[in-house]
PQR file with spaces between the fields and no chain letter, atoms N, CA, C, O and H, PARSE charges and radii, in Angstrom:
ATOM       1  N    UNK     1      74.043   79.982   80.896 -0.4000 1.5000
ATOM       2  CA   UNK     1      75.125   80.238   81.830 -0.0000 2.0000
ATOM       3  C    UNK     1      75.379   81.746   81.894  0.5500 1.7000
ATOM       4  O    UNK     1      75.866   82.385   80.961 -0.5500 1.4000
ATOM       5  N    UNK     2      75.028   82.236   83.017 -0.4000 1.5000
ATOM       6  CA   UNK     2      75.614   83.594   83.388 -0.0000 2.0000
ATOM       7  C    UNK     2      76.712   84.182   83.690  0.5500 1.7000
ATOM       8  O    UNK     2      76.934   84.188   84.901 -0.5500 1.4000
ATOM       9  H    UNK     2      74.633   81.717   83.774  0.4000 1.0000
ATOM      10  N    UNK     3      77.520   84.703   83.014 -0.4000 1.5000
ATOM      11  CA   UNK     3      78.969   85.147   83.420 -0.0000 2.0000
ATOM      12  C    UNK     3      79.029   86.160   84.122  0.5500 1.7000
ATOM      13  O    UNK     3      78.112   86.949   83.896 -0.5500 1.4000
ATOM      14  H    UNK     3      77.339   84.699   82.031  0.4000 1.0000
ATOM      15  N    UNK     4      80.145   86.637   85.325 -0.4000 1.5000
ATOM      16  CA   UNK     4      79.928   87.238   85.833 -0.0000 2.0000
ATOM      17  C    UNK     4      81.481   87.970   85.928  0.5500 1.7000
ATOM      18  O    UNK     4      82.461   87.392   86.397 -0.5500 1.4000
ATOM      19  H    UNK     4      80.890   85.996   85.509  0.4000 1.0000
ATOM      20  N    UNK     5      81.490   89.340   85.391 -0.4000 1.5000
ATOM      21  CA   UNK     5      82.782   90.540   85.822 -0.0000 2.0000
ATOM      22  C    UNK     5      83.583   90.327   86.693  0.5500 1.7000
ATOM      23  O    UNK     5      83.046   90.331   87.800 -0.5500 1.4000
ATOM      24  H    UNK     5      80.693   89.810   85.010  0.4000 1.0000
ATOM      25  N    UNK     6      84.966   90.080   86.714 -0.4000 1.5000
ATOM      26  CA   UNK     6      85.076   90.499   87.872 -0.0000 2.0000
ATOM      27  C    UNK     6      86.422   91.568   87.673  0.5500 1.7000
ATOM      28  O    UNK     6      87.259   91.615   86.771 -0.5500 1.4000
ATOM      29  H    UNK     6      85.402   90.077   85.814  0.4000 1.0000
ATOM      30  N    UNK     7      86.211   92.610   89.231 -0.4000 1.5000
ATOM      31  CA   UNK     7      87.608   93.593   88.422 -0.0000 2.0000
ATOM      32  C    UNK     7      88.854   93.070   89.065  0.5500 1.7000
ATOM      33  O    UNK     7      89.081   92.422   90.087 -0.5500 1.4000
ATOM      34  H    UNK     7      85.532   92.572   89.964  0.4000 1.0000
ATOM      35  N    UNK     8      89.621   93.609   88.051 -0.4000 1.5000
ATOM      36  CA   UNK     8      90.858   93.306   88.337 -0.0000 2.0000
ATOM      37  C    UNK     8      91.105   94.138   89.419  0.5500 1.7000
ATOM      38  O    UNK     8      90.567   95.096   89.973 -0.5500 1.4000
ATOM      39  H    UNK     8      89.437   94.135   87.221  0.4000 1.0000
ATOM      40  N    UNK     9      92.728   93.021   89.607 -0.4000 1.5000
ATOM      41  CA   UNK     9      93.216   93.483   91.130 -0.0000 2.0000
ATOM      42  C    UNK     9      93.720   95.019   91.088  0.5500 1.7000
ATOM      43  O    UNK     9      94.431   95.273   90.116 -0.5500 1.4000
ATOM      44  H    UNK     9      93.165   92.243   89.157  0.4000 1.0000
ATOM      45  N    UNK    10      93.471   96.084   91.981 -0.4000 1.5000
ATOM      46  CA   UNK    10      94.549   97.651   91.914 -0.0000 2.0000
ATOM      47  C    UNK    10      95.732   97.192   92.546  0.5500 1.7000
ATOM      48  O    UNK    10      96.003   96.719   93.649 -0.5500 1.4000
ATOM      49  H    UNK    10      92.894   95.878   92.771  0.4000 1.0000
ATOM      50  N    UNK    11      96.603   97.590   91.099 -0.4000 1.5000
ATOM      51  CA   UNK    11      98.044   97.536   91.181 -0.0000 2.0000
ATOM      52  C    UNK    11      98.331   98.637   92.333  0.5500 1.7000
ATOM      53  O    UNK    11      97.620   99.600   92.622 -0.5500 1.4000
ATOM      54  H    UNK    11      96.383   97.974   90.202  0.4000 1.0000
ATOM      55  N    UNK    12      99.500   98.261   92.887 -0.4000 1.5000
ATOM      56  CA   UNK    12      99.792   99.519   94.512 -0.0000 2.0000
ATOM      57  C    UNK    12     100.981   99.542   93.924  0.5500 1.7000
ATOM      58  O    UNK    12     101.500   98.527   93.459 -0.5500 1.4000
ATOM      59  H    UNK    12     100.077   97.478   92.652  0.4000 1.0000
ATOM      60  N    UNK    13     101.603  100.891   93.889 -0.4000 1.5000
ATOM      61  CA   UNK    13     103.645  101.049   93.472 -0.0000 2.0000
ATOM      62  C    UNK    13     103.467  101.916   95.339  0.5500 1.7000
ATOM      63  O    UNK    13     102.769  102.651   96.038 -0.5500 1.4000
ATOM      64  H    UNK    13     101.181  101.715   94.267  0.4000 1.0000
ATOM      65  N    UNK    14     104.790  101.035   95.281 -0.4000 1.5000
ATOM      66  CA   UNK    14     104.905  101.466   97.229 -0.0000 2.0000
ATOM      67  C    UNK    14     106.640  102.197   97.018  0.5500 1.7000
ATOM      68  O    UNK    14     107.547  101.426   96.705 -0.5500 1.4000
ATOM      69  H    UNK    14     105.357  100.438   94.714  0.4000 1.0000
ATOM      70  N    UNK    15     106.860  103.312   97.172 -0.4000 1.5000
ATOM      71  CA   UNK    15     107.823  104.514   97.294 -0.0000 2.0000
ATOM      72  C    UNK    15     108.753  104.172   98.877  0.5500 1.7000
ATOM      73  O    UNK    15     108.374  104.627   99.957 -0.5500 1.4000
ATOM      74  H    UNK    15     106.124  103.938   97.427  0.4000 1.0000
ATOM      75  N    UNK    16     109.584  103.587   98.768 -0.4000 1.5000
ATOM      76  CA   UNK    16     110.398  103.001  100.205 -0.0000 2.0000
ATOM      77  C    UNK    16     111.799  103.762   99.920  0.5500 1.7000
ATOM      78  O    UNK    16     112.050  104.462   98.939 -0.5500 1.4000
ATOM      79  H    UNK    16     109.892  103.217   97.891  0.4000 1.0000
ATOM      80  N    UNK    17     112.725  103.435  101.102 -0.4000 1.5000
ATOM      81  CA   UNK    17     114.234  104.472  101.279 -0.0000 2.0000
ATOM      82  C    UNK    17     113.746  105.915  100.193  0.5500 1.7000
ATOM      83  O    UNK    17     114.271  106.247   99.130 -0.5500 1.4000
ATOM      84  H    UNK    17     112.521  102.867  101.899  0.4000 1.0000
ATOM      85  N    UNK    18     112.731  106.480  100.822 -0.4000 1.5000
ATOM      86  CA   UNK    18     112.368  108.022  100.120 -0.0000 2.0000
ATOM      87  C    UNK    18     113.328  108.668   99.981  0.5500 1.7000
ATOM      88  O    UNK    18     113.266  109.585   99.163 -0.5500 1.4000
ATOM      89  H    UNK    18     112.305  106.211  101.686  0.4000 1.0000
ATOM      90  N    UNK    19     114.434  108.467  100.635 -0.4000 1.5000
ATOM      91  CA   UNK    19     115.539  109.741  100.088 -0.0000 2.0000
ATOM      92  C    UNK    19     116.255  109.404   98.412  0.5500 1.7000
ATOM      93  O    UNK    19     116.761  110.186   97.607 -0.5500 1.4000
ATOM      94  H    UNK    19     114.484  107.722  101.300  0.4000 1.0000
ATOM      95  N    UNK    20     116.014  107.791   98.336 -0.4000 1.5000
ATOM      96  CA   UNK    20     116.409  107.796   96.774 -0.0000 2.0000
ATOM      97  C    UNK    20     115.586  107.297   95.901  0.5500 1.7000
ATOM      98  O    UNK    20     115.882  107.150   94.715 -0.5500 1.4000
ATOM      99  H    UNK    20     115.603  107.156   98.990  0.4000 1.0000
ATOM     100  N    UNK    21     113.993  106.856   96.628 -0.4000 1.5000
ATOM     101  CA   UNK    21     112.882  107.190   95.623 -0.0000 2.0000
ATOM     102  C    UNK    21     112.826  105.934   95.054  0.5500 1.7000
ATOM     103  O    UNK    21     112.309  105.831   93.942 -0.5500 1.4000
ATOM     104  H    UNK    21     113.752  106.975   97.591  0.4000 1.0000
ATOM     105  N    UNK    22     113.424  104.608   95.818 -0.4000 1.5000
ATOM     106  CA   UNK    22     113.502  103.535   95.557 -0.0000 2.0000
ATOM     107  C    UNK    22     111.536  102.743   94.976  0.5500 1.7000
ATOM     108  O    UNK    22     110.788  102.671   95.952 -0.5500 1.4000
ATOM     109  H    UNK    22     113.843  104.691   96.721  0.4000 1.0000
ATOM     110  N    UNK    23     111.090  102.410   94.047 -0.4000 1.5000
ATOM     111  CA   UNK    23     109.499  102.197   93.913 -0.0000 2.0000
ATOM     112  C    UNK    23     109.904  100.612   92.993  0.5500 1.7000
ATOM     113  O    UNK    23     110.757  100.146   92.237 -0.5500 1.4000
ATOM     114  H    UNK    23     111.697  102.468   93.255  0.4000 1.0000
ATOM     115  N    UNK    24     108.128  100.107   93.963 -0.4000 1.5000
ATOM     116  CA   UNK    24     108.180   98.798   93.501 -0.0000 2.0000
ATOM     117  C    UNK    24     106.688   98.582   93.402  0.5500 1.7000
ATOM     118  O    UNK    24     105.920   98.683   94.358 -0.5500 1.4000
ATOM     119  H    UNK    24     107.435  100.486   94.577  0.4000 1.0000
ATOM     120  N    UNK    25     106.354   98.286   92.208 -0.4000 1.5000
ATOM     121  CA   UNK    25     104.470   97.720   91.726 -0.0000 2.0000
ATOM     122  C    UNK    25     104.486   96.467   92.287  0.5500 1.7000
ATOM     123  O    UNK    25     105.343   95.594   92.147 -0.5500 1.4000
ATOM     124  H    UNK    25     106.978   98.204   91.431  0.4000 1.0000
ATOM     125  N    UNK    26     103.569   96.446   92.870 -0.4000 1.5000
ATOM     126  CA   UNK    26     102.383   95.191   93.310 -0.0000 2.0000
ATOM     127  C    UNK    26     101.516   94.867   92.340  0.5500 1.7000
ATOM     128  O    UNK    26     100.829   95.786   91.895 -0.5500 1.4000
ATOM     129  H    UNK    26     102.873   97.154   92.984  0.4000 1.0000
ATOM     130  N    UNK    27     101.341   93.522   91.790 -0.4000 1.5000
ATOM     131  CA   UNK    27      99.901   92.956   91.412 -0.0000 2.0000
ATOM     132  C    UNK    27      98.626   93.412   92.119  0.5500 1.7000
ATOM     133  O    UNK    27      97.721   93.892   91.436 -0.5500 1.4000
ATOM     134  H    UNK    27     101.900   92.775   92.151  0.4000 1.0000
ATOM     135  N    UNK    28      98.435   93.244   94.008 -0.4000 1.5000
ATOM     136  CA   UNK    28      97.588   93.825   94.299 -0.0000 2.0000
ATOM     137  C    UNK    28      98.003   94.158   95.877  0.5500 1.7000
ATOM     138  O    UNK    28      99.094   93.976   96.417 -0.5500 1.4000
ATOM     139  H    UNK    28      99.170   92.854   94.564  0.4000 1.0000
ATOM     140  N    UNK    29      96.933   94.637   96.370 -0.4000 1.5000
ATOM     141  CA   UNK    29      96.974   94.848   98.018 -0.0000 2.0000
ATOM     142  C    UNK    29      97.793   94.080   99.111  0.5500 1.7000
ATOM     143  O    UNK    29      98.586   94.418   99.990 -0.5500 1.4000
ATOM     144  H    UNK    29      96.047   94.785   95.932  0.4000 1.0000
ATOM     145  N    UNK    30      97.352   93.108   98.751 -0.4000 1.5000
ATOM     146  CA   UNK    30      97.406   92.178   99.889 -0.0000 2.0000
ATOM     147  C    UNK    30      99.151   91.251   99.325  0.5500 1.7000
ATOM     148  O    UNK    30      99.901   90.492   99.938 -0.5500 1.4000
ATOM     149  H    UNK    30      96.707   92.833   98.038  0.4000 1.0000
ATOM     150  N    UNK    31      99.179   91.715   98.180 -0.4000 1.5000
ATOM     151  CA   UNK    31     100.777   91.275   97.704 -0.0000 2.0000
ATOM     152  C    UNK    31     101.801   92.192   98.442  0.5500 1.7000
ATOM     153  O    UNK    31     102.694   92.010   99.269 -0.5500 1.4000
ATOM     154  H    UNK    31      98.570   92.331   97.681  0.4000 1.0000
ATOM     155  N    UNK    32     101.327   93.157   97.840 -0.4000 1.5000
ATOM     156  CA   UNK    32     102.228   94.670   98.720 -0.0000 2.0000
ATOM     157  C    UNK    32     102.241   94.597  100.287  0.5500 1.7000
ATOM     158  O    UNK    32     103.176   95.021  100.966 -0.5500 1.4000
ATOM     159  H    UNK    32     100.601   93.305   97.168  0.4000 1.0000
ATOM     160  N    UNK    33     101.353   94.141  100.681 -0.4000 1.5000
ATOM     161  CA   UNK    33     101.035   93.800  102.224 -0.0000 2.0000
ATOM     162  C    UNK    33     101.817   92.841  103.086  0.5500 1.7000
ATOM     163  O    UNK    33     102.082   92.975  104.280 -0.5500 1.4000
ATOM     164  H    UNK    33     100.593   93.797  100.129  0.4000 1.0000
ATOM     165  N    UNK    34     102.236   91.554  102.039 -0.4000 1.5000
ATOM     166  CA   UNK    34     102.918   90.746  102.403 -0.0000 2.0000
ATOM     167  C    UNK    34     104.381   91.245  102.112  0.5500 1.7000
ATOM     168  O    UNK    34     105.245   91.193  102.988 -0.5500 1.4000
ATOM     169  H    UNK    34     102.020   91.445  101.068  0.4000 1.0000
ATOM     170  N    UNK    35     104.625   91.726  100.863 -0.4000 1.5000
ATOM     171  CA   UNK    35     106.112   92.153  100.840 -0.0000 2.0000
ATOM     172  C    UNK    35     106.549   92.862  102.165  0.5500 1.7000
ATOM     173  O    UNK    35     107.547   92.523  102.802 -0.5500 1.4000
ATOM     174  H    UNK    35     103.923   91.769  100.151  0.4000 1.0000
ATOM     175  N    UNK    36     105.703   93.884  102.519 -0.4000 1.5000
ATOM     176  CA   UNK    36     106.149   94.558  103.706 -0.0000 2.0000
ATOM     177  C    UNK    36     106.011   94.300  104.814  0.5500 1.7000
ATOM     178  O    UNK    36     106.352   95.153  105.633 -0.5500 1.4000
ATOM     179  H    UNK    36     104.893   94.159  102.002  0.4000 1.0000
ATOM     180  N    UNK    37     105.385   92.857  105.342 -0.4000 1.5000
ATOM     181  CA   UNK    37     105.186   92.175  106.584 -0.0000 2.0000
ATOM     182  C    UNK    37     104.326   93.080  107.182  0.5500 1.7000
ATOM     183  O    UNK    37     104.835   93.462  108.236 -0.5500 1.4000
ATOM     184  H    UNK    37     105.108   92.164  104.677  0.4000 1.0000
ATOM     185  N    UNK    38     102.862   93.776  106.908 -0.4000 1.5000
ATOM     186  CA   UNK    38     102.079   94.669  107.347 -0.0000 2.0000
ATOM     187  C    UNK    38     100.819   94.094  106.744  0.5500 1.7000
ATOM     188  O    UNK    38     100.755   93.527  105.653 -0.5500 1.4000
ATOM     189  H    UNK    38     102.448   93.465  106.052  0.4000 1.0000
ATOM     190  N    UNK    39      99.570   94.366  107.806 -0.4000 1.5000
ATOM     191  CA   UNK    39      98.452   94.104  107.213 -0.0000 2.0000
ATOM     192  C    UNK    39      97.449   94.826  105.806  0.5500 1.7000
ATOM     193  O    UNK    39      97.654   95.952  105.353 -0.5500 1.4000
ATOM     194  H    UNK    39      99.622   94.826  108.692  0.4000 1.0000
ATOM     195  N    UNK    40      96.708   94.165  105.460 -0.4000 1.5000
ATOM     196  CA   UNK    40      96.326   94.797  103.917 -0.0000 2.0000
ATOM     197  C    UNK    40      95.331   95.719  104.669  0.5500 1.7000
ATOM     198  O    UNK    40      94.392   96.044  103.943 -0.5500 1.4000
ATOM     199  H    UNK    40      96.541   93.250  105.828  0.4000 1.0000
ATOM     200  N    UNK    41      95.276   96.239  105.948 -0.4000 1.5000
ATOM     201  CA   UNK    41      93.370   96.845  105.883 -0.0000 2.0000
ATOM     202  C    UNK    41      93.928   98.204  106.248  0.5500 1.7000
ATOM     203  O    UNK    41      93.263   99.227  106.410 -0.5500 1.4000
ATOM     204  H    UNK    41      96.039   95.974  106.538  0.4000 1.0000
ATOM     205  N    UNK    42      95.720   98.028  106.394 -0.4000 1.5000
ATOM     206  CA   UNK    42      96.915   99.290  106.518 -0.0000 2.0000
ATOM     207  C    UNK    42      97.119  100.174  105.402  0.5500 1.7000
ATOM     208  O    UNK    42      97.522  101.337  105.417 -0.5500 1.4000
ATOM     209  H    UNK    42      96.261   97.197  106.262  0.4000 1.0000
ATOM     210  N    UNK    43      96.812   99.514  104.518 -0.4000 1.5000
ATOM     211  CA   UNK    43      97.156   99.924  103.101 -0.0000 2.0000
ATOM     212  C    UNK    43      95.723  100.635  102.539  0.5500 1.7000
ATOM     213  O    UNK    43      95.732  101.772  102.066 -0.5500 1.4000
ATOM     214  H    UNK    43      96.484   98.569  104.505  0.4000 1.0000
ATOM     215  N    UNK    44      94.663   99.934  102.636 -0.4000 1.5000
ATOM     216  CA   UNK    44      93.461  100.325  102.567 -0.0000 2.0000
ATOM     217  C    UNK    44      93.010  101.680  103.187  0.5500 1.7000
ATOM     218  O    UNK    44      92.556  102.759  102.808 -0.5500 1.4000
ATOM     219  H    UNK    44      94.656   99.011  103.020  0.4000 1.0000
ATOM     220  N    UNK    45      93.439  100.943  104.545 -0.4000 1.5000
ATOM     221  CA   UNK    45      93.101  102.682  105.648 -0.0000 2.0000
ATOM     222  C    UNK    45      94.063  103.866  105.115  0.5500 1.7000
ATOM     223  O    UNK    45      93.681  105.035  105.167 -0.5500 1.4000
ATOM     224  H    UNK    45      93.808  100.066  104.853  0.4000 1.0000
ATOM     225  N    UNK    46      95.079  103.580  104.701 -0.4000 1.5000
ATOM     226  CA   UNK    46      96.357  104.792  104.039 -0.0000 2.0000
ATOM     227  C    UNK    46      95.378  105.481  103.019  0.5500 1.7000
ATOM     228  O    UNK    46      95.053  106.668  102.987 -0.5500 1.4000
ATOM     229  H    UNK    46      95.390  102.630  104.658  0.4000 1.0000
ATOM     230  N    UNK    47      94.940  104.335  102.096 -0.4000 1.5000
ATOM     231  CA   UNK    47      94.105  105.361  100.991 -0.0000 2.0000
ATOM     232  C    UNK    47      92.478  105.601  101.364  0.5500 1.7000
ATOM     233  O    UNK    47      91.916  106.538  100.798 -0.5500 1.4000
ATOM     234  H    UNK    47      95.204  103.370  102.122  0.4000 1.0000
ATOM     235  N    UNK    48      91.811  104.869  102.191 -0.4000 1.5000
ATOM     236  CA   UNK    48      90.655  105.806  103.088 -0.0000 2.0000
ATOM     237  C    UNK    48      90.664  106.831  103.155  0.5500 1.7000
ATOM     238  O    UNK    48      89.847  107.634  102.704 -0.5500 1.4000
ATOM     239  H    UNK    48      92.268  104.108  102.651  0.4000 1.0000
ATOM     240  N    UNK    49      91.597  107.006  103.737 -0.4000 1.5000
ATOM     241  CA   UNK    49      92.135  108.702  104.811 -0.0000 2.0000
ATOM     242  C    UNK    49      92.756  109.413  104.159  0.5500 1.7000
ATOM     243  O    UNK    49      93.293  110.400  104.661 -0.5500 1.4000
ATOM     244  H    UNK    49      92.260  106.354  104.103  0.4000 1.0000
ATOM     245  N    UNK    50      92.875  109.090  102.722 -0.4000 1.5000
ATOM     246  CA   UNK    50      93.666  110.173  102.080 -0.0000 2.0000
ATOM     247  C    UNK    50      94.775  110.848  102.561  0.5500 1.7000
ATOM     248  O    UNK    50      95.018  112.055  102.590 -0.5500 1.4000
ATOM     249  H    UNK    50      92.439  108.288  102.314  0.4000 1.0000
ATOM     250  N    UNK    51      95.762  109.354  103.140 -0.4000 1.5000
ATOM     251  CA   UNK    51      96.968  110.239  103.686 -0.0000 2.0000
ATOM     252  C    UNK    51      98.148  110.876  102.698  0.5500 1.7000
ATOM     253  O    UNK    51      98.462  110.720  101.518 -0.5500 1.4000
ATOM     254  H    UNK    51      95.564  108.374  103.116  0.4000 1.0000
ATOM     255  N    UNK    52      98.482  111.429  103.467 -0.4000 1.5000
ATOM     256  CA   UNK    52      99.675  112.280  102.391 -0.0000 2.0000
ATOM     257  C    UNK    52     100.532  112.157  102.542  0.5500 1.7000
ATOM     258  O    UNK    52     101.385  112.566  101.755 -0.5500 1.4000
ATOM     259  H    UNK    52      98.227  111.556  104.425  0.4000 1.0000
ATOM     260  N    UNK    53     100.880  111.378  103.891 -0.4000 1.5000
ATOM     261  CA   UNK    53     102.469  111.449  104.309 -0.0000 2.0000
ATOM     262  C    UNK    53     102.891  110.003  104.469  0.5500 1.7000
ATOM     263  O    UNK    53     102.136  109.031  104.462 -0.5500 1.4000
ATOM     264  H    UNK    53     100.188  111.045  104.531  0.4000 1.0000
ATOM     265  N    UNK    54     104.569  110.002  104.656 -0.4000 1.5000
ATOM     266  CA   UNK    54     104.521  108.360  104.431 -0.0000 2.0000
ATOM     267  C    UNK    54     103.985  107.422  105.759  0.5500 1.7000
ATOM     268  O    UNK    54     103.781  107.976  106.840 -0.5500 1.4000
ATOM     269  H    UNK    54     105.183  110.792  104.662  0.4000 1.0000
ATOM     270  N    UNK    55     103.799  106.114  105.599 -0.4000 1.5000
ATOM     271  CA   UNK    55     103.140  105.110  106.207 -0.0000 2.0000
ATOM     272  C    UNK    55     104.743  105.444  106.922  0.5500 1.7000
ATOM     273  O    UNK    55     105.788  105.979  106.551 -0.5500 1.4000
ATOM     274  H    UNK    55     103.965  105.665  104.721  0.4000 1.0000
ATOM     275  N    UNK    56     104.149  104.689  108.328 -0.4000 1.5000
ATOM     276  CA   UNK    56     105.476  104.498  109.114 -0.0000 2.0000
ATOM     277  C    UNK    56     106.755  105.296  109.354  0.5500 1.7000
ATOM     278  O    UNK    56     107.655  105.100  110.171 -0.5500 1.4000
ATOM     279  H    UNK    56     103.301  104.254  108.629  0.4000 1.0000
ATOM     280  N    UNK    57     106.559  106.526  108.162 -0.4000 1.5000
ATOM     281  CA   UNK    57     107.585  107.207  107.966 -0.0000 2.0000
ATOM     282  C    UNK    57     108.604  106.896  106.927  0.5500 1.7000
ATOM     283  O    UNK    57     109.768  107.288  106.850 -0.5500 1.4000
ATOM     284  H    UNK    57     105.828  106.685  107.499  0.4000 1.0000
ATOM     285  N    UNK    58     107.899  106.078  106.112 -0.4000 1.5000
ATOM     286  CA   UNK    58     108.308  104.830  105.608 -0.0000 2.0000
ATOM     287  C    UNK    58     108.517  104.624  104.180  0.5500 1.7000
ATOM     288  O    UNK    58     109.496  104.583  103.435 -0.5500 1.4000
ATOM     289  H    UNK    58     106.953  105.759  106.174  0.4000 1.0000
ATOM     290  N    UNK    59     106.762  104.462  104.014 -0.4000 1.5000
ATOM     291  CA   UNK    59     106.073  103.737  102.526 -0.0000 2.0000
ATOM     292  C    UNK    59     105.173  105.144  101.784  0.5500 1.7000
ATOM     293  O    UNK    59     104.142  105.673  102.202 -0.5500 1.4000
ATOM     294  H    UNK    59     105.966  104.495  104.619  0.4000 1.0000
ATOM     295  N    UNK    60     105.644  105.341  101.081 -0.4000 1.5000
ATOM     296  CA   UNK    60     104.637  105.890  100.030 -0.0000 2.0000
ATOM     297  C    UNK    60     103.580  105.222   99.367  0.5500 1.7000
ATOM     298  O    UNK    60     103.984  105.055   98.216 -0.5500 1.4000
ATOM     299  H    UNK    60     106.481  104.912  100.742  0.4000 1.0000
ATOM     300  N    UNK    61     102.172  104.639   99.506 -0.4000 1.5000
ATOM     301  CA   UNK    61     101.362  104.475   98.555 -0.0000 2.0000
ATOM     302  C    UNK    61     100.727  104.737   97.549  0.5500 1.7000
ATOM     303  O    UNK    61      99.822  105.541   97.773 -0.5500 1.4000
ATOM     304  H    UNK    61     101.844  104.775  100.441  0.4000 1.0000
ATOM     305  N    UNK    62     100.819  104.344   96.331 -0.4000 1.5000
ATOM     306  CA   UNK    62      99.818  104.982   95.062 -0.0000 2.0000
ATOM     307  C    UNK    62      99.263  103.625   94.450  0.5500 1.7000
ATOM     308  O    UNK    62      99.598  102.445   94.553 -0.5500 1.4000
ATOM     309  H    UNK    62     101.553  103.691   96.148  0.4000 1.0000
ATOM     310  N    UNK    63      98.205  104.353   93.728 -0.4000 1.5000
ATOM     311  CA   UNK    63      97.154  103.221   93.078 -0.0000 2.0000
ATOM     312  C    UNK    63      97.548  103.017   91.901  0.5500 1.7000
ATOM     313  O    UNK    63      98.620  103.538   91.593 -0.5500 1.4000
ATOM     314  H    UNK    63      97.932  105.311   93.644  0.4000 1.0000
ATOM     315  N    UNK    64      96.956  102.353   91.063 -0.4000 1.5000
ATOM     316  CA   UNK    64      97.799  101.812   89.674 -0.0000 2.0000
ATOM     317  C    UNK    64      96.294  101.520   89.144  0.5500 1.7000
ATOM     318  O    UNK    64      95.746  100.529   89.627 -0.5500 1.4000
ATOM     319  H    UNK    64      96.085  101.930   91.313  0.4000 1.0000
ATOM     320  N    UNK    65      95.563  102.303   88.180 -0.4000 1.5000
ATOM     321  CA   UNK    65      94.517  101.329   87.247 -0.0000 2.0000
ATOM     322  C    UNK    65      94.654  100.352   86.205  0.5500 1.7000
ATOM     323  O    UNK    65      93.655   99.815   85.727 -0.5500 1.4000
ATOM     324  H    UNK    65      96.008  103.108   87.788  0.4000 1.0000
């Protein structure tokens, strides 16, 4: 029997009401995706593109290993 790796999910902490820095960890993508009623390939493309500024004006994204 061959076992096979698999990786764990990247935790996302999403930075919302930025003026008081309000932050909340995700298990994974597509959790964070649903909390915010937005698609996961939004969240993905945010860290593609190496954006810097907030989503929507909004969301701060960071990764979590």
């Amino acid at each position: 029997m061959v076992k096979i790796a698999r990786a764990s999910p990247l935790k996302i902490e999403v930075t919302w009401a930025l003026e008081l820095g309000t932050k909340t960890l995700y298990n994974s993508m597509g959790e964070a995706a649903r909390a915010l009623n937005i698609a996961a390939c939004r969240i993905s493309n945010y860290f593609a593109q190496n954006q810097q500024k907030p989503y929507i004006k909004r969301y701060v994204f960071t990764k979590h290993f």
